[in-house]
mmCIF file of the N, C-alpha and C atoms, coordinates in Angstrom:
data_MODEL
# 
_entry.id   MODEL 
# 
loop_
_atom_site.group_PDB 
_atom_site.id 
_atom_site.type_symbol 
_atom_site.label_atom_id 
_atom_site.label_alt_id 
_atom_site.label_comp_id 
_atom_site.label_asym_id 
_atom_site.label_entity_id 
_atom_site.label_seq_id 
_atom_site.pdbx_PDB_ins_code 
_atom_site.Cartn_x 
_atom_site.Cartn_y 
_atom_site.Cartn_z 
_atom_site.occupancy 
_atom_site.B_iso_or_equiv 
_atom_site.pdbx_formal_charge 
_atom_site.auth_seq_id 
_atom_site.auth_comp_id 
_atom_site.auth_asym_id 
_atom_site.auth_atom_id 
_atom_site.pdbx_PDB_model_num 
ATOM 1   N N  . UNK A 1 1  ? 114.265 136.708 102.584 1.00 0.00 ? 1  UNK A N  1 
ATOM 2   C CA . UNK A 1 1  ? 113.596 136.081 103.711 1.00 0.00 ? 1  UNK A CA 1 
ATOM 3   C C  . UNK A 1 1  ? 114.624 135.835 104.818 1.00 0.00 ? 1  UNK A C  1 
ATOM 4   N N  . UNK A 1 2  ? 114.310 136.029 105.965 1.00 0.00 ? 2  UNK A N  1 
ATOM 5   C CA . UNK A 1 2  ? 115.242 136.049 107.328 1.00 0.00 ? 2  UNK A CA 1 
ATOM 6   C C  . UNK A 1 2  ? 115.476 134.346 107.325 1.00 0.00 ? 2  UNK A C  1 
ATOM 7   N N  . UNK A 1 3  ? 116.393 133.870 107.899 1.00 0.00 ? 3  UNK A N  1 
ATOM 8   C CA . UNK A 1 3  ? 117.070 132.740 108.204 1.00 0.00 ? 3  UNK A CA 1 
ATOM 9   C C  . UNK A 1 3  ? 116.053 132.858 109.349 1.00 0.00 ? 3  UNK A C  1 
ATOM 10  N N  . UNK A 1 4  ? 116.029 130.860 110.079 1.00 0.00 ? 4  UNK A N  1 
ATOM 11  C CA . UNK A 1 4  ? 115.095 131.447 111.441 1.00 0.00 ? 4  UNK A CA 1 
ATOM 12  C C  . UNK A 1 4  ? 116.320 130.672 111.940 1.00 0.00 ? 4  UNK A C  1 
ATOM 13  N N  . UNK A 1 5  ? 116.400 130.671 113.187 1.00 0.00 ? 5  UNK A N  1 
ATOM 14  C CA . UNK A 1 5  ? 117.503 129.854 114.673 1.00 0.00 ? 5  UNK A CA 1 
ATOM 15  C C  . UNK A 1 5  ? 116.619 129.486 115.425 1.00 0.00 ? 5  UNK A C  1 
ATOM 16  N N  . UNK A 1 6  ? 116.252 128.430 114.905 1.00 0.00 ? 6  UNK A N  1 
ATOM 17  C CA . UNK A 1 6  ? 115.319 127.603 116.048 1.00 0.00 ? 6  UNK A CA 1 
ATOM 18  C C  . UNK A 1 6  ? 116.229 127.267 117.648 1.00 0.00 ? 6  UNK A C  1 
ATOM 19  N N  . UNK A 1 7  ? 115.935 127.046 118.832 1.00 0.00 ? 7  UNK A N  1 
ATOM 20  C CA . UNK A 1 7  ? 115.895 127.005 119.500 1.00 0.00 ? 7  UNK A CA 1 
ATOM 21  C C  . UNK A 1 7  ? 116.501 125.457 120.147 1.00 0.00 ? 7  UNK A C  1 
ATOM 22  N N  . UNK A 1 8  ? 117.049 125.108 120.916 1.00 0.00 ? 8  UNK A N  1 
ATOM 23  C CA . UNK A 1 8  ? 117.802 123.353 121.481 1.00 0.00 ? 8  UNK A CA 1 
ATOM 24  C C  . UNK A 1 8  ? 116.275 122.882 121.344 1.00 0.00 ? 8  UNK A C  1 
ATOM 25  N N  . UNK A 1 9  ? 115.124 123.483 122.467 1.00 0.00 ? 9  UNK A N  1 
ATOM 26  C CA . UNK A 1 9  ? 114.175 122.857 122.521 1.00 0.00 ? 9  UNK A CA 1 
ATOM 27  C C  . UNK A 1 9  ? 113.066 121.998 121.200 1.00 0.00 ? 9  UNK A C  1 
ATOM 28  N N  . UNK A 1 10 ? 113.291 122.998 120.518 1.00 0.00 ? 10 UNK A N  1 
ATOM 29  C CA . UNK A 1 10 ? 112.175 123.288 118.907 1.00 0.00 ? 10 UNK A CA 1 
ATOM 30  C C  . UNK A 1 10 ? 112.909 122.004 118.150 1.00 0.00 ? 10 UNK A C  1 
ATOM 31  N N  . UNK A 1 11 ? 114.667 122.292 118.421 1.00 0.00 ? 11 UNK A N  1 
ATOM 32  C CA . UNK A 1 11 ? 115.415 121.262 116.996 1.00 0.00 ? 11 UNK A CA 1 
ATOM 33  C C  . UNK A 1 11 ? 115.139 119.545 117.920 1.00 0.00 ? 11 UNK A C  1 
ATOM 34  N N  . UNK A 1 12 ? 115.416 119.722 118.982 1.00 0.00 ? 12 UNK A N  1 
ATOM 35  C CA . UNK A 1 12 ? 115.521 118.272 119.781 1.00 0.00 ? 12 UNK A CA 1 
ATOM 36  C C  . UNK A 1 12 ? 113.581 117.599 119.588 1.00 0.00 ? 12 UNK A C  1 
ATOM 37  N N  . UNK A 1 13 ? 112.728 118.340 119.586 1.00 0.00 ? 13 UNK A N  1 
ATOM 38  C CA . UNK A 1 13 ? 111.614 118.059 119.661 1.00 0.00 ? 13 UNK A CA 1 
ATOM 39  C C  . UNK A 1 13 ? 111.284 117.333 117.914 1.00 0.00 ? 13 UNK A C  1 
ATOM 40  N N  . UNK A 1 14 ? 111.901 117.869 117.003 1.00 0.00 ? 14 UNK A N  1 
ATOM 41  C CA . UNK A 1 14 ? 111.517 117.630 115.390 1.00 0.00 ? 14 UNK A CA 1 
ATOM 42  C C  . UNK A 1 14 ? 112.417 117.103 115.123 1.00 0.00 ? 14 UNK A C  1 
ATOM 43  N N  . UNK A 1 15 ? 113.738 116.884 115.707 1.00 0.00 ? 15 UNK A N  1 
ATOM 44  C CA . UNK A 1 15 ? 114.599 116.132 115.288 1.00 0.00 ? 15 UNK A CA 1 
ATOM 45  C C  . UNK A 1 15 ? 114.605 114.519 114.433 1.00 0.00 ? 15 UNK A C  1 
ATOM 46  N N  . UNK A 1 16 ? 115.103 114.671 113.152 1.00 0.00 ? 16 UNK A N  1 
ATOM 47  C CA . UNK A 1 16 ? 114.732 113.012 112.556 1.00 0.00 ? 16 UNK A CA 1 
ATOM 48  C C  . UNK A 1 16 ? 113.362 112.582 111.988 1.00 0.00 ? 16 UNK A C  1 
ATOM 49  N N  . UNK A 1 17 ? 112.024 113.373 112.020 1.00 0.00 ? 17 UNK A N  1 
ATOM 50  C CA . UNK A 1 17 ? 110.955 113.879 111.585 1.00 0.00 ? 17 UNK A CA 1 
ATOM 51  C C  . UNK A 1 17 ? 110.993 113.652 109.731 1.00 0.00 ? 17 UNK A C  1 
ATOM 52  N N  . UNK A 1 18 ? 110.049 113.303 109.846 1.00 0.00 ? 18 UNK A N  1 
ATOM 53  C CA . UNK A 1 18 ? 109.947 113.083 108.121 1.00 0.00 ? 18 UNK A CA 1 
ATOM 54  C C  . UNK A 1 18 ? 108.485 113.782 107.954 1.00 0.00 ? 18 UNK A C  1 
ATOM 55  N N  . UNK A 1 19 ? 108.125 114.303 106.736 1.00 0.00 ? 19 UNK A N  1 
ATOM 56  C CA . UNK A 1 19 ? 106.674 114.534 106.759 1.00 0.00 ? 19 UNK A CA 1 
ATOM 57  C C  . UNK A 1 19 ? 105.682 113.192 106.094 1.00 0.00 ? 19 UNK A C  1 
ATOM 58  N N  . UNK A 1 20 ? 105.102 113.251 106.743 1.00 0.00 ? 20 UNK A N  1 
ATOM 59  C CA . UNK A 1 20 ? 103.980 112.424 106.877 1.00 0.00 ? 20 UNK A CA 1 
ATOM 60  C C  . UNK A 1 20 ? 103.553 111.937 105.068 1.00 0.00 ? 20 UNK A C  1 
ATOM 61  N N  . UNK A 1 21 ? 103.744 110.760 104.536 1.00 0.00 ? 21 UNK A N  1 
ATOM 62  C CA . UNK A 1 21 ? 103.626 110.188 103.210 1.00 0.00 ? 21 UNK A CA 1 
ATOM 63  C C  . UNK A 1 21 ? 101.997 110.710 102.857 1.00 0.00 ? 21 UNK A C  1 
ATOM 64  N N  . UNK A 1 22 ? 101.235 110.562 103.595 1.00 0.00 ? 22 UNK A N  1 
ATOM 65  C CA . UNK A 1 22 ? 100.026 110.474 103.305 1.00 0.00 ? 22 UNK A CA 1 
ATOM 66  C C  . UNK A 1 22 ? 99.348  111.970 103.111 1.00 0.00 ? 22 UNK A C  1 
ATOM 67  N N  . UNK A 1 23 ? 99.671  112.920 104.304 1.00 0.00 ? 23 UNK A N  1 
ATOM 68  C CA . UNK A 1 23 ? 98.689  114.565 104.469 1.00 0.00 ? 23 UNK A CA 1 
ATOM 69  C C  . UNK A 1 23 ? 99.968  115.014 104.309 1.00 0.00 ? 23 UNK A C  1 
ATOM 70  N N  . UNK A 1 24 ? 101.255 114.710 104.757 1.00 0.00 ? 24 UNK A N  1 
ATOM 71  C CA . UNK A 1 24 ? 102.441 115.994 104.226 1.00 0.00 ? 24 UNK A CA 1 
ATOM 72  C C  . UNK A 1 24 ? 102.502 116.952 105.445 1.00 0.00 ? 24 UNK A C  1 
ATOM 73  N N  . UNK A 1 25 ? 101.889 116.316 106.274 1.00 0.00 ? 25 UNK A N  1 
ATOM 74  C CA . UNK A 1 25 ? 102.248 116.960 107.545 1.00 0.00 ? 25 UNK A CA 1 
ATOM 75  C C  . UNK A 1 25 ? 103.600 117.072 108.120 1.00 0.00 ? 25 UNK A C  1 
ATOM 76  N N  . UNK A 1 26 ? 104.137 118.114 108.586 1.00 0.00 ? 26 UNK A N  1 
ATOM 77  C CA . UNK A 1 26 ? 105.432 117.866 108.960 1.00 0.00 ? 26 UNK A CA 1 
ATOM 78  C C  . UNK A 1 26 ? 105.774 117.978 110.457 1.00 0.00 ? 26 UNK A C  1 
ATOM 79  N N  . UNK A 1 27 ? 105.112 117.933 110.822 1.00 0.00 ? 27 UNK A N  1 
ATOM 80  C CA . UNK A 1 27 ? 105.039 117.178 112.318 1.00 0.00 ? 27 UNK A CA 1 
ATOM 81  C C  . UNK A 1 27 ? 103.811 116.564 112.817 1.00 0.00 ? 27 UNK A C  1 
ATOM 82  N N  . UNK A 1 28 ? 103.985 115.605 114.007 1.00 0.00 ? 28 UNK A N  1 
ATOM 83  C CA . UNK A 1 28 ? 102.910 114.985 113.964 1.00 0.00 ? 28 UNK A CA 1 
ATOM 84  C C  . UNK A 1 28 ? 101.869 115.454 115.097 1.00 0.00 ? 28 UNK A C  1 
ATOM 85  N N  . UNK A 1 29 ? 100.615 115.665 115.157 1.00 0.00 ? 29 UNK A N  1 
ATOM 86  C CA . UNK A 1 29 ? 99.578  116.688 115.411 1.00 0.00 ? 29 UNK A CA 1 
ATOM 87  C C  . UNK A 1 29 ? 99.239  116.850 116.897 1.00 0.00 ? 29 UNK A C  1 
ATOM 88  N N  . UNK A 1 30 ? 99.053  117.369 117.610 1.00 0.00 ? 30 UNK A N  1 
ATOM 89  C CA . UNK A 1 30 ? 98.606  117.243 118.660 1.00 0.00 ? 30 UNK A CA 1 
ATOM 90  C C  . UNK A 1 30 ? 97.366  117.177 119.057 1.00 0.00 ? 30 UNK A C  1 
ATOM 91  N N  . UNK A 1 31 ? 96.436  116.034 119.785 1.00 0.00 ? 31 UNK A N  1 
ATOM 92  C CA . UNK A 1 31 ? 95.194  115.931 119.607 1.00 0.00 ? 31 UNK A CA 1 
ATOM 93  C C  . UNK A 1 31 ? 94.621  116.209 120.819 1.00 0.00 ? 31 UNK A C  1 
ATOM 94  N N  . UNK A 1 32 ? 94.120  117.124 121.840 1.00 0.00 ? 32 UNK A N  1 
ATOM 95  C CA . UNK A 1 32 ? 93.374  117.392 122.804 1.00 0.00 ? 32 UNK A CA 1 
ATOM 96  C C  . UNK A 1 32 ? 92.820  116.854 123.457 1.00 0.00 ? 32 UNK A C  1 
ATOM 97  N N  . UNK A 1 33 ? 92.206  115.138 122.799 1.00 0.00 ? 33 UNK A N  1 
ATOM 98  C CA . UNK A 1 33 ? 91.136  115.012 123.164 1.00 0.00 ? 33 UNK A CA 1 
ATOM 99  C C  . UNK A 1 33 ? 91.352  113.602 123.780 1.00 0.00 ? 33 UNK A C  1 
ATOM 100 N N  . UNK A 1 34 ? 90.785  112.637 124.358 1.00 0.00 ? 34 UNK A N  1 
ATOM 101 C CA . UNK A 1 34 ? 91.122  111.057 125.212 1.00 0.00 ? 34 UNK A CA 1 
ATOM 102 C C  . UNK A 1 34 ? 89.847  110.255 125.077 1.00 0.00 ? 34 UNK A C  1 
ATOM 103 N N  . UNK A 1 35 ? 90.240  108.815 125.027 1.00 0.00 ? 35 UNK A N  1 
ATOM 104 C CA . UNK A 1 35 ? 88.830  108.437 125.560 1.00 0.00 ? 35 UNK A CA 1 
ATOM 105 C C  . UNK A 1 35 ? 89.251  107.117 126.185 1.00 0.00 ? 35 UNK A C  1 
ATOM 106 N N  . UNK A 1 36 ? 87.786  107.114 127.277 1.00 0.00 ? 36 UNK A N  1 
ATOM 107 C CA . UNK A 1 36 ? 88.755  105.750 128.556 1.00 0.00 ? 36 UNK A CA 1 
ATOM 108 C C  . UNK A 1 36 ? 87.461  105.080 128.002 1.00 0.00 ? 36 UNK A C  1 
ATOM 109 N N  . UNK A 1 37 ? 88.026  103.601 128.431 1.00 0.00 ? 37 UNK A N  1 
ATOM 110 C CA . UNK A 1 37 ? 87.115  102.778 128.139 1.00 0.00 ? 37 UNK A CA 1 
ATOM 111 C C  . UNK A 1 37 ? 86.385  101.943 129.665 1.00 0.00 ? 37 UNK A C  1 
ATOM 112 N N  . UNK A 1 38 ? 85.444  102.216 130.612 1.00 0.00 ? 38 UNK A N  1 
ATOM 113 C CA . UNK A 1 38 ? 85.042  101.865 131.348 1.00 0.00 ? 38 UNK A CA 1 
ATOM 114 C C  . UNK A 1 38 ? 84.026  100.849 131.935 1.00 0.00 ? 38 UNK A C  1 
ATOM 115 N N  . UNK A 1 39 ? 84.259  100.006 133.101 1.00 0.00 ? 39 UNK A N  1 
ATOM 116 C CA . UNK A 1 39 ? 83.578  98.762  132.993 1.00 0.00 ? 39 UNK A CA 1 
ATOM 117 C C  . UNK A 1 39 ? 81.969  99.164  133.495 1.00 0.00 ? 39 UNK A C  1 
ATOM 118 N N  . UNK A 1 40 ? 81.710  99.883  134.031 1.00 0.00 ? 40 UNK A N  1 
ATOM 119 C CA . UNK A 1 40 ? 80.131  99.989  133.989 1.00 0.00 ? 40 UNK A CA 1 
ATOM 120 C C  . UNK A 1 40 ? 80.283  101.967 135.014 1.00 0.00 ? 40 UNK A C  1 
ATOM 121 N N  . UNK A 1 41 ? 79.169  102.239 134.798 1.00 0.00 ? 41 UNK A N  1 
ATOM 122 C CA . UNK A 1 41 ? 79.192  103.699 135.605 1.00 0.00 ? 41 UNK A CA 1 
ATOM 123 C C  . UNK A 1 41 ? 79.675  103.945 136.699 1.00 0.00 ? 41 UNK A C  1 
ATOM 124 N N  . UNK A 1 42 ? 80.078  102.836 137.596 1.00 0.00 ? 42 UNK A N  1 
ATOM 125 C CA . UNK A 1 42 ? 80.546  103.180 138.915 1.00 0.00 ? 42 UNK A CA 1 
ATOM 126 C C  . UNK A 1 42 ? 81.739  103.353 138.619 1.00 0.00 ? 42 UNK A C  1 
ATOM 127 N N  . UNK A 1 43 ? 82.726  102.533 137.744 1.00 0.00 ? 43 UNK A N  1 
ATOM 128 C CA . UNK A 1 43 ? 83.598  102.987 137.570 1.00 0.00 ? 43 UNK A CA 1 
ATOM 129 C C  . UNK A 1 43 ? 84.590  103.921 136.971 1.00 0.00 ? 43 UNK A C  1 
ATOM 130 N N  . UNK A 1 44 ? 83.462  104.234 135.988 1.00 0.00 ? 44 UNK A N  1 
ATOM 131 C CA . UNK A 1 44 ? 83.001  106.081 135.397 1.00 0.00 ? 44 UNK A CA 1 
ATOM 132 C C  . UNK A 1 44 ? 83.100  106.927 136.686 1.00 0.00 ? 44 UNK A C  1 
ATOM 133 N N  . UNK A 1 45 ? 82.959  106.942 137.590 1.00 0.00 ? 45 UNK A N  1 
ATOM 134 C CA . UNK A 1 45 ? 82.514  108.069 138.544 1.00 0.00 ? 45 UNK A CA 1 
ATOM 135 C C  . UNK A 1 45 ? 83.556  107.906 139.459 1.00 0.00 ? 45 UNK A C  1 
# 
């Protein structure tokens, strides 16, 4: 199997990273999605 050479960017980004006790994830996930919490529709809009 090839050795890989990660990159300054890739090692500085995971750097110190543990995997996750619970799912074993080994980094932590990126989620797409937001949610605002707003005081009535006008301020929705």
């Amino acid at each position: 199997m090839a050795k890989n050479y990660f990159q300054f960017d890739t090692l500085s980004l995971h750097a110190g990273q543990q995997p996750d006790p619970v799912t074993g994830a080994r980094a932590t996930p990126i989620y797409q999605t937001t949610s605002f919490v707003f005081r009535d529709s006008e301020h929705a809009a």
